[in-house]
NUTIDREN-416580 format. One line per 3 residues: number of its first residue (from 1); their letters; for each residue x, y negated, z of C-alpha. Coordinates in pm, 1 decimal. Layout:
BEGIN
NUM	a	X Y Z ~ ...
***
This chain:
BEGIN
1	xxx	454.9 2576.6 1285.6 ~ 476.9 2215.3 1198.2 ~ 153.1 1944.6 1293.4
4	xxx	9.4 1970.4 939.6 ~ -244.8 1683.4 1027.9 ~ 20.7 1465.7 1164.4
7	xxx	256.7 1539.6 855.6 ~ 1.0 1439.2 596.1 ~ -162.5 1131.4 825.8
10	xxx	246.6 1018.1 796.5 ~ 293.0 1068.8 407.4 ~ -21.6 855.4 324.1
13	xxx	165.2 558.0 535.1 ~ 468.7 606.4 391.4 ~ 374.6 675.7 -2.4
16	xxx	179.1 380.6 0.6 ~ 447.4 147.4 98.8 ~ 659.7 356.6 -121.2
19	xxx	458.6 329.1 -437.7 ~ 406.3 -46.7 -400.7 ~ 743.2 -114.0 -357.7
22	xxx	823.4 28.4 -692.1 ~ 549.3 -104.4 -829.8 ~ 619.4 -441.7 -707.5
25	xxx	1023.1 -381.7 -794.0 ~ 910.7 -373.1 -1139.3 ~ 912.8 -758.6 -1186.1
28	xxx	1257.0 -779.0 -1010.1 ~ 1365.9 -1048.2 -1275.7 ~ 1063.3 -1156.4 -1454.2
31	xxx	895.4 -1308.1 -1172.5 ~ 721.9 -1674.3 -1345.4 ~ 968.2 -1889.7 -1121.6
34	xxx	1259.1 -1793.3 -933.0 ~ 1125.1 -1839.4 -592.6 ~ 843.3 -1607.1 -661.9
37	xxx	1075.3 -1307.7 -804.1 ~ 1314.6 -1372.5 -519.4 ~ 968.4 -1355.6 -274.1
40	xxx	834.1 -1033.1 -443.9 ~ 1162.0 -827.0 -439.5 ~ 1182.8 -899.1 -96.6
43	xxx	835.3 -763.1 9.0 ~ 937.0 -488.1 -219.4 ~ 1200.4 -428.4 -11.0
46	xxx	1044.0 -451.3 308.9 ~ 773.7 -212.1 198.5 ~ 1067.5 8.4 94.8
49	xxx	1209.7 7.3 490.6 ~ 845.3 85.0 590.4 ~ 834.1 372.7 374.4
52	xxx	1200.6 538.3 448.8 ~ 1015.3 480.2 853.4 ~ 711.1 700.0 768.4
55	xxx	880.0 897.7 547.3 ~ 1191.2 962.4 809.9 ~ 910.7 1030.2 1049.8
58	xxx	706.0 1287.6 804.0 ~ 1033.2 1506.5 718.6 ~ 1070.6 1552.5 1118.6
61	xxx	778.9 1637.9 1178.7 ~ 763.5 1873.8 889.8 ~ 1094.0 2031.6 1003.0
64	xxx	1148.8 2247.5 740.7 ~ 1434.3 2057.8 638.1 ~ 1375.4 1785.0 367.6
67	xxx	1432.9 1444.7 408.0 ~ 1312.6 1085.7 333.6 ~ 1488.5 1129.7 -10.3
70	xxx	1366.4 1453.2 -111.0 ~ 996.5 1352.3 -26.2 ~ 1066.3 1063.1 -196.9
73	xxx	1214.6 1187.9 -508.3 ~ 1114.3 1578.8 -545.5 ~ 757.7 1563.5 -495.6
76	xxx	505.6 1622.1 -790.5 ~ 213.9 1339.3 -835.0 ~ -33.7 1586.3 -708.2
79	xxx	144.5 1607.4 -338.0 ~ 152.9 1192.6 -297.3 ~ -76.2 1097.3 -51.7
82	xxx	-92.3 669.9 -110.4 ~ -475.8 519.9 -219.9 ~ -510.9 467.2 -586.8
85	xxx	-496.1 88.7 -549.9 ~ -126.9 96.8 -458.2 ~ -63.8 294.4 -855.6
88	xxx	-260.7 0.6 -1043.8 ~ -15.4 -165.2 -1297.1 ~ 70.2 -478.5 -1237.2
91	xxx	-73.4 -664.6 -1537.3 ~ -32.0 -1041.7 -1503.1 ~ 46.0 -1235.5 -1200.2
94	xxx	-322.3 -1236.7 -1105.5 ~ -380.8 -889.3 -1102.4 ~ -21.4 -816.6 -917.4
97	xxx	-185.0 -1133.6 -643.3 ~ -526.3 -936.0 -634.0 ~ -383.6 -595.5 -569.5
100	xxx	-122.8 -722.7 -311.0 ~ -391.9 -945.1 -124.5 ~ -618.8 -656.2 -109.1
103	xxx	-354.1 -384.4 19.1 ~ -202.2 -680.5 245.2 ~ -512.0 -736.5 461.2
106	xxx	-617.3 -371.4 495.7 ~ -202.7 -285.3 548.3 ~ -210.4 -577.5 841.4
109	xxx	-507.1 -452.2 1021.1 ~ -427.3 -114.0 1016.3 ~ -44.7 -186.0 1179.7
112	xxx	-233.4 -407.6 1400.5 ~ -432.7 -86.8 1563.6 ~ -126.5 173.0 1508.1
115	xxx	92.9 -33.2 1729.3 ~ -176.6 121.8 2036.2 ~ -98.4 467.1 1910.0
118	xxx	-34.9 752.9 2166.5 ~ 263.5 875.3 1891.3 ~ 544.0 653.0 2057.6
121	xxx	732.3 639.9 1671.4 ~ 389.4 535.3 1520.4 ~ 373.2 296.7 1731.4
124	xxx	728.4 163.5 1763.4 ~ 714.5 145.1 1349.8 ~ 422.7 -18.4 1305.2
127	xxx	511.7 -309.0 1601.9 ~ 742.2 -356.9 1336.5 ~ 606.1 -369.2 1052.5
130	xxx	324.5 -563.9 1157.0 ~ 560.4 -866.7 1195.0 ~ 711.6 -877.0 815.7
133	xxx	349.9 -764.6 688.9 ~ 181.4 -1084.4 843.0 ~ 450.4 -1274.5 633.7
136	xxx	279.2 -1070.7 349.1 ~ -41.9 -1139.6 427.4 ~ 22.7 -1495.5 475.0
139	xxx	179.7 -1479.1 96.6 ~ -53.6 -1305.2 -100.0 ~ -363.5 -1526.5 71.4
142	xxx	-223.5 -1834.1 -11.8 ~ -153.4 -1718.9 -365.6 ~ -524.6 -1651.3 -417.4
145	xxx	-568.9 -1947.4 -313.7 ~ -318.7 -2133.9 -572.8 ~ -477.6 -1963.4 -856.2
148	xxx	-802.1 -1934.9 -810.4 ~ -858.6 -2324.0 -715.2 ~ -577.2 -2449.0 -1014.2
151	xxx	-622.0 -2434.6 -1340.6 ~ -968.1 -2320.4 -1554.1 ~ -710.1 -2036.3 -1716.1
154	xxx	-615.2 -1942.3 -1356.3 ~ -918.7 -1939.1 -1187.7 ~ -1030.0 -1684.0 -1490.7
157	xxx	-746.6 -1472.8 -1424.9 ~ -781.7 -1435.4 -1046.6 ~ -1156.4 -1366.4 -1056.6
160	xxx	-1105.0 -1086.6 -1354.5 ~ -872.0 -988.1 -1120.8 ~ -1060.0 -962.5 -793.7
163	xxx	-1337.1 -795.2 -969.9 ~ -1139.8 -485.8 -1160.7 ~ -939.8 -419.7 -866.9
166	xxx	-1248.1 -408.4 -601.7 ~ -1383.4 -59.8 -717.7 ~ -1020.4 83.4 -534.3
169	xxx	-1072.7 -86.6 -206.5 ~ -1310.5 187.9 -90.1 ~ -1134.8 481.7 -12.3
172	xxx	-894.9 226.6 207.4 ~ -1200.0 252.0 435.3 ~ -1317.7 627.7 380.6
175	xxx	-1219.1 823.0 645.5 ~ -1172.8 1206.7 610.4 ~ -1092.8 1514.6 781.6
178	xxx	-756.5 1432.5 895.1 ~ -846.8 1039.5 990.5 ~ -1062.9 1202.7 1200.1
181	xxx	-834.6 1417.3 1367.0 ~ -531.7 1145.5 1383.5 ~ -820.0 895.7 1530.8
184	xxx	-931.6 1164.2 1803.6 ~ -605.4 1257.8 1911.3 ~ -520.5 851.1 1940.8
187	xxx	-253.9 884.3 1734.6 ~ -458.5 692.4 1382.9 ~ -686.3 437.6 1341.8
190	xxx	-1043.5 400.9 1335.5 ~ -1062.1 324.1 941.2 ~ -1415.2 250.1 982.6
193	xxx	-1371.1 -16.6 1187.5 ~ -1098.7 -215.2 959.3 ~ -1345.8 -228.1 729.5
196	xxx	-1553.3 -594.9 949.5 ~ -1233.5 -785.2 970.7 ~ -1085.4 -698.7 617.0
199	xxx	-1418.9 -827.9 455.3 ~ -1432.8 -1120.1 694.6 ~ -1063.3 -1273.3 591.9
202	xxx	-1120.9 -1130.0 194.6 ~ -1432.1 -1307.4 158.8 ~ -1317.3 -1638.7 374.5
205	xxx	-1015.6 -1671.1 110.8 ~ -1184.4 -1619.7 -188.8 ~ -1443.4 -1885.3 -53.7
208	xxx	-1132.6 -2131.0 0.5 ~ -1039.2 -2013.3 -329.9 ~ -1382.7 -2096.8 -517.3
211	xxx	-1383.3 -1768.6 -587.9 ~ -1677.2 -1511.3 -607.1 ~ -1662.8 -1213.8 -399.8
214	xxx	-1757.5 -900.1 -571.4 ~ -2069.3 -716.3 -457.2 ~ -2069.7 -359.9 -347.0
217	xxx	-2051.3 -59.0 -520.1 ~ -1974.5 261.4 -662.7 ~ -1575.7 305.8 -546.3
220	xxx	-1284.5 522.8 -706.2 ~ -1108.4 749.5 -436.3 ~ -931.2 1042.5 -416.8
223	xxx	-547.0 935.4 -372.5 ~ -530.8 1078.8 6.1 ~ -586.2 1389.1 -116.5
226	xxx	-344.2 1379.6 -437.1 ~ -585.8 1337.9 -696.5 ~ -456.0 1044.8 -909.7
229	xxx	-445.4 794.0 -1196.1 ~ -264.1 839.1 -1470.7 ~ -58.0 530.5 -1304.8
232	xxx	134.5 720.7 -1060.5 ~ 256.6 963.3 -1304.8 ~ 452.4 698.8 -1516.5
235	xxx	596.3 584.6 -1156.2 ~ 757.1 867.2 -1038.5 ~ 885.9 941.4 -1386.4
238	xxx	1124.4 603.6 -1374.7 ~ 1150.6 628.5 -997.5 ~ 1228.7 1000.1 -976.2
241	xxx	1431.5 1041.5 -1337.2 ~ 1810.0 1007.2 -1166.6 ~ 1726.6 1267.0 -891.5
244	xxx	1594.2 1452.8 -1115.9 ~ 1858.5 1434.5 -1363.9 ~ 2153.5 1531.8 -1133.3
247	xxx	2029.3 1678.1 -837.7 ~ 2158.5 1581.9 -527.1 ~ 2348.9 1331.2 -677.3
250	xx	2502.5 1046.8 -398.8 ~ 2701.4 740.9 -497.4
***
């Protein structure tokens, strides 16, 4: 019998990246200058290598003989595992900035204390990761920044932005029954304790920013356990349609 824990604690680290890569894929050619869509593709696609990691890792640890692709591509919404504020659409460039700057700093954190795991592949992926998501971080920050100190229109865009997107930063924090069990066994993190540092760099670049940080509140959750938006369903039906279509298809 497979680690179910372990299994599960792996999908939620891989459908994340996976979801926000497509998500992020989507404005593969309408980026607002070239150097940005060229930028964004690229974390796409390192988000994408993260995901085919955890995803690799889940299927082995599931032995029971799927793959990166099938979990990828043959899985219903209800059995995706990724927070709710990876689905969000992207909406205009401030929302895509909010959502990425959010996900960034919790994502960079989080590889930061998963790199001490007792799981030796944990571990090994996130050392790597961590390096190309500090680039991320780095990105999204300064890109807060740029629009929330430019322009009047801007700085109305980012803080809209900021403040719809907050309510889905709580469950990145939430721990349940198997972040308990992953954290126990050393092989998770403490989500708990992400929670000090995440605020601390959020609310020092939205200060740079001249930005107002939202106040707490009432937070959406329920993506860890494969309850949903309507978001993720439209996702999987572009992302999934070709496997779908002809199964077990290959080029």
């Amino acid at each position: 019998m497979h680690d179910q824990a372990r299994f599960e604690y792996l999908l939620r680290l891989g459908d994340n990246c996976l979801i926000l890569s497509q998500r992020l894929s989507e404005w593969c050619g309408h980026g607002p200058v070239l150097e940005e869509d060229i930028a964004l593709t690229n974390v796409a696609l390192d988000l994408l290598g993260h995901a085919r990691f955890w995803l690799t890792c889940a299927a082995e640890v599931e032995n029971a003989g799927r793959d990166e692709d099938q979990l990828a591509y043959l899985r219903d919404a209800g059995e995706f595992r990724n927070v709710l504020l990876v689905e969000q659409p992207n909406g205009d460039y401030a929302q895509t900035t909010a959502r990425q700057f959010y996900f960034d700093t919790w994502h960079y954190f989080l590889l930061r204390e998963l790199k001490n795991s007792s799981d030796s592949r944990v571990a090994e992926i996130a050392e790597k990761a961590v390096k190309e998501v500090t680039y991320h971080l780095e990105r999204s920050s300064a890109w807060v920044i740029r629009l929330g100190d430019g322009t009047e229109e801007s700085h109305g865009r980012m803080q809209r932005s900021i403040d719809d997107l907050w309510v889905y930063t709580g469950e990145l924090f939430e721990p349940d029954a198997i972040d308990v069990e992953m954290r126990e066994r050393d092989i998770g993190a403490d989500l708990e304790s992400l929670r000090a540092p995440w605020l601390e760099h959020v609310q020092k670049t939205l200060s740079e920013a001249t930005l107002d940080a939202p106040s707490a509140g009432w937070m959406q959750r329920g993506g860890k356990r494969g309850v949903h938006t309507e978001n993720l369903g439209y996702i999987l039906a572009e992302m999934q349609f070709l496997q779908r279509a002809y199964p077990g298809a290959q080029w």
